[in-house]
N, C-alpha and C positions, 0 to 999 in steps of 0.2 A: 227298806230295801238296801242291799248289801252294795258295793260298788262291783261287790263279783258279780252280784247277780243285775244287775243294771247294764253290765258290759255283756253276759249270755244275751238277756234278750237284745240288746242293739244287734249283736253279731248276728240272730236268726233276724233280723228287721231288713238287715242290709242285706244280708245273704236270699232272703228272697226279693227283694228289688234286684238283685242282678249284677250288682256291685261285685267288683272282683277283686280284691281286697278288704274283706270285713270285719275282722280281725284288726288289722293294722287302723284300717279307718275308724274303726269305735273305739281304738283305744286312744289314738289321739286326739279324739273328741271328748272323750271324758278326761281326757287330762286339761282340754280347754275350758270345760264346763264346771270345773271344781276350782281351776285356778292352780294347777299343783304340776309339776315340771315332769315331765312322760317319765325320766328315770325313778319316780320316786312314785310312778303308779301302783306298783305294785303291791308296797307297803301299805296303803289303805283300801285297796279293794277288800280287805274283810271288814271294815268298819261301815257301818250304817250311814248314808250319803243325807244330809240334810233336805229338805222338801224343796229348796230355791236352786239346789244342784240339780237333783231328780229332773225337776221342769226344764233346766237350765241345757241339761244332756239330752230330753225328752225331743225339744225343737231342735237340735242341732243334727240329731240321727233322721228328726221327719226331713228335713233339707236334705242332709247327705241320699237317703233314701228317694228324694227327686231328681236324684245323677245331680247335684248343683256341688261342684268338685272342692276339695279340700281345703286347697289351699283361700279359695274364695271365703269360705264359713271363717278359717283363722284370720283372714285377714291376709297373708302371704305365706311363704314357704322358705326352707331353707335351698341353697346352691351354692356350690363349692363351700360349704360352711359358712354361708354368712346365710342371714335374713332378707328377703327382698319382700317389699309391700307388691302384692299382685289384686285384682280389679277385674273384672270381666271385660275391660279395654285393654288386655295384653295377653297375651300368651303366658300359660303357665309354666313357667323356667322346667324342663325336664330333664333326667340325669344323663338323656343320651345328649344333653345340648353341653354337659361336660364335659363330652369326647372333643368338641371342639377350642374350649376354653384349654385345655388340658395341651392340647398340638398347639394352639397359637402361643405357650408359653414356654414352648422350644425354641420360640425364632426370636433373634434379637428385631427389639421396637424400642422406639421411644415415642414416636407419634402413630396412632389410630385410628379408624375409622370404622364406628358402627353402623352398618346401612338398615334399617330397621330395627333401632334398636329396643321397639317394647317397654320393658319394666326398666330395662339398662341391665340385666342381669349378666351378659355375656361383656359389653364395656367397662360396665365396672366392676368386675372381678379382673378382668386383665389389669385392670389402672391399680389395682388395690393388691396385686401380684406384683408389678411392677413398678418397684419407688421410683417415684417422677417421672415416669411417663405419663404424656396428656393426650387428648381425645376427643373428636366429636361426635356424637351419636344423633342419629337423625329418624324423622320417624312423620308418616303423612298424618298420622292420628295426633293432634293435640291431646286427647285425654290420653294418649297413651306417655306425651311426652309427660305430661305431670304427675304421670307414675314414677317414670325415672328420673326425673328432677327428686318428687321426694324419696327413691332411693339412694339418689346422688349427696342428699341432706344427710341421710342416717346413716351414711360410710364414711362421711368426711370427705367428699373427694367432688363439693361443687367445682372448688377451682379446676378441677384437674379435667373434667371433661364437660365440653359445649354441644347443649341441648339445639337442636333446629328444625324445624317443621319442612318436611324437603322429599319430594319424590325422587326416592335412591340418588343417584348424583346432583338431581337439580340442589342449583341453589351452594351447593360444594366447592370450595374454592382450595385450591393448594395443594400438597402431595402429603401421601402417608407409609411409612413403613412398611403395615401393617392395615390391611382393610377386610372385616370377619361382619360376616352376616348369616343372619338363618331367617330367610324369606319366606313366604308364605308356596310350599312346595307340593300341596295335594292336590291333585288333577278333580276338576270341577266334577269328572264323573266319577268317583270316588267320592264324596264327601257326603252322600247318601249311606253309605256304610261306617263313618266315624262313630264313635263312641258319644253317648248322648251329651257327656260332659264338654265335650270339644264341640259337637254339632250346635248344643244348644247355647253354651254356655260362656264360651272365645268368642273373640272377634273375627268375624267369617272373613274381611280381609287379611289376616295376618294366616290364616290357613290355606286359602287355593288361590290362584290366579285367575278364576274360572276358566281354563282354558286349558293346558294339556300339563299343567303345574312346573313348566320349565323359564316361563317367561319371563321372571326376575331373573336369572343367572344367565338370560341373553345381556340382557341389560348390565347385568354388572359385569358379565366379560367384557362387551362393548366398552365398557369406560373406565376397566383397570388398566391401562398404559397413562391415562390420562390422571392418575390420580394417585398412582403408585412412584415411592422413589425407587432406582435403578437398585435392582435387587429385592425390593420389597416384596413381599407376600400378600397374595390373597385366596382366603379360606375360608369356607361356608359348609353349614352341615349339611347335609341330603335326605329324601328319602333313601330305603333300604335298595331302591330299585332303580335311581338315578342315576348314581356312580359314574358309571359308563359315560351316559350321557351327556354330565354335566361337566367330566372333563374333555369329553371331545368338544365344546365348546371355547373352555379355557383355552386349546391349545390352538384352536383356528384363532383364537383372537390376538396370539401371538406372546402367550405367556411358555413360560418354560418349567422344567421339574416339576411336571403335572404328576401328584400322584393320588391316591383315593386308600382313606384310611378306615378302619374300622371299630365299631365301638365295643362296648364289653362284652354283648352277647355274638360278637363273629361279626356281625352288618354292617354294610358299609353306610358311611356314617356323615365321613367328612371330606370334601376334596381340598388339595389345595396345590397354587401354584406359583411361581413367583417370576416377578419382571426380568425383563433382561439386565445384565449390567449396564448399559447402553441402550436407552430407551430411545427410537426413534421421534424425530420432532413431528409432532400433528399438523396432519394435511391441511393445510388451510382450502378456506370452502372456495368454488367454483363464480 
């Protein structure tokens, strides 16, 4: 068998499983499966695929073909051009999550703050965009931190940012520049209609709040004065349909230059807003 013809039938395998990219998905499987770099697939798709490839490609399409997502089979995925190791303990880094990486790297930082931060895929590409700035990323999942611990390893940039096990602010000490999160934002009655890859496949807390999917972005308005230096920014991705909402929140909690951005195909994507210059001192309790 030919590697053209090995890539045909994956593409009808996937394309009747449901798969909406089949194509793209079998071909970076057979460049997994052979060991040969996706630019250079195309140059032996007419040569005869040896029997330990055949088989090697054979289980990688039966997987892909049980919605078990891409980046899971590799091992990880590319974002902003780097590598990040991903695990069914994290969110799989997606490209609208670059619309926010992208806007956070408008605003001057030098200190950070990732509030869930997953794989670390959104901390540390800022840290790895911006020489010498540092950062801590935090995250209630243990195994999700020693995703980004060993992404932290393969970038070079342990020193630069501090892994912590912390429900959003708890456990958070000090002020940041700069504080970017992308929370878990789908409303519990919606997640009967996700995609089998994400339903079955993510971590169901990094996806909903089960509750009306705004519930983290109470919480992180609530404790952006608290945690922001005067002037600093805070900005978090959205759903397509949040927008709205998630800045009329920002702005009740008394942040300023609220405004809601949008990603590459029109949607709104990202909000973001920043402290006052003059951050009022916290109420002390009663």
């Amino acid at each position: 068998m030919t590697g053209a013809e090995a890539l045909r039938q994956a593409i009808s395998t996937l394309r009747a499983a449901g798969v909406e990219t089949p194509q793209l998905d079998a071909r970076l499987l057979l460049a997994h499966a052979i060991g040969v770099d996706r630019g250079r697939l195309a140059l032996i798709l007419p040569d005869p695929l040896p029997d330990d490839a055949v088989a090697a490609f054979t289980a990688v399409i039966a997987r892909r073909a049980r919605r078990e997502p891409v980046s899971h089979i590799l091992g990880g995925r590319d974002f902003f051009d780097r590598w990040f190791a991903v695990t069914s303990d994290v969110l799989d880094p997606r490209p609208e999550t670059e619309t926010l990486v992208a806007a956070a790297l408008t605003r001057p930082f030098a200190t950070l703050l990732d509030l869930g931060t997953g794989s670390g895929a959104i901390g540390l590409t800022l840290l790895a965009e911006r020489a010498g700035a540092t950062g801590v990323g935090t995250d209630l999942s243990a195994a999700a931190l020693d995703v980004a611990a060993r992404n932290a390893v393969a970038l070079g940039l342990v020193d630069r940012l501090r892994l912590i096990r912390s429900d959003w602010y708890e456990g958070v000490t000090g002020r940041f520049d700069l504080i970017v999160s992308n929370p878990p934002y789908i409303a519990a009655s919606e997640m009967a209609g996700l995609a089998r890859e994400l339903r079955c496949h993510e971590p169901r807390m990094a996806l909903t709040d089960e509750a009306d999917g705004l519930t983290a972005y109470r919480v992180l308005a609530a404790g952006a004065l608290d945690h922001l230096t005067p002037g600093g920014w805070l900005m978090v991705e959205t759903g397509p349909t949040q927008g709205a909402a998630v800045a009329g929140l920002f702005a009740a909690a008394g942040l300023e230059a609220v405004s809601i951005l949008p990603d590459l195909d029109g949607r709104d994507r990202v909000v973001e807003a920043r402290a006052p210059r003059k951050i009022p001192a916290p109420t002390p309790p009663d």
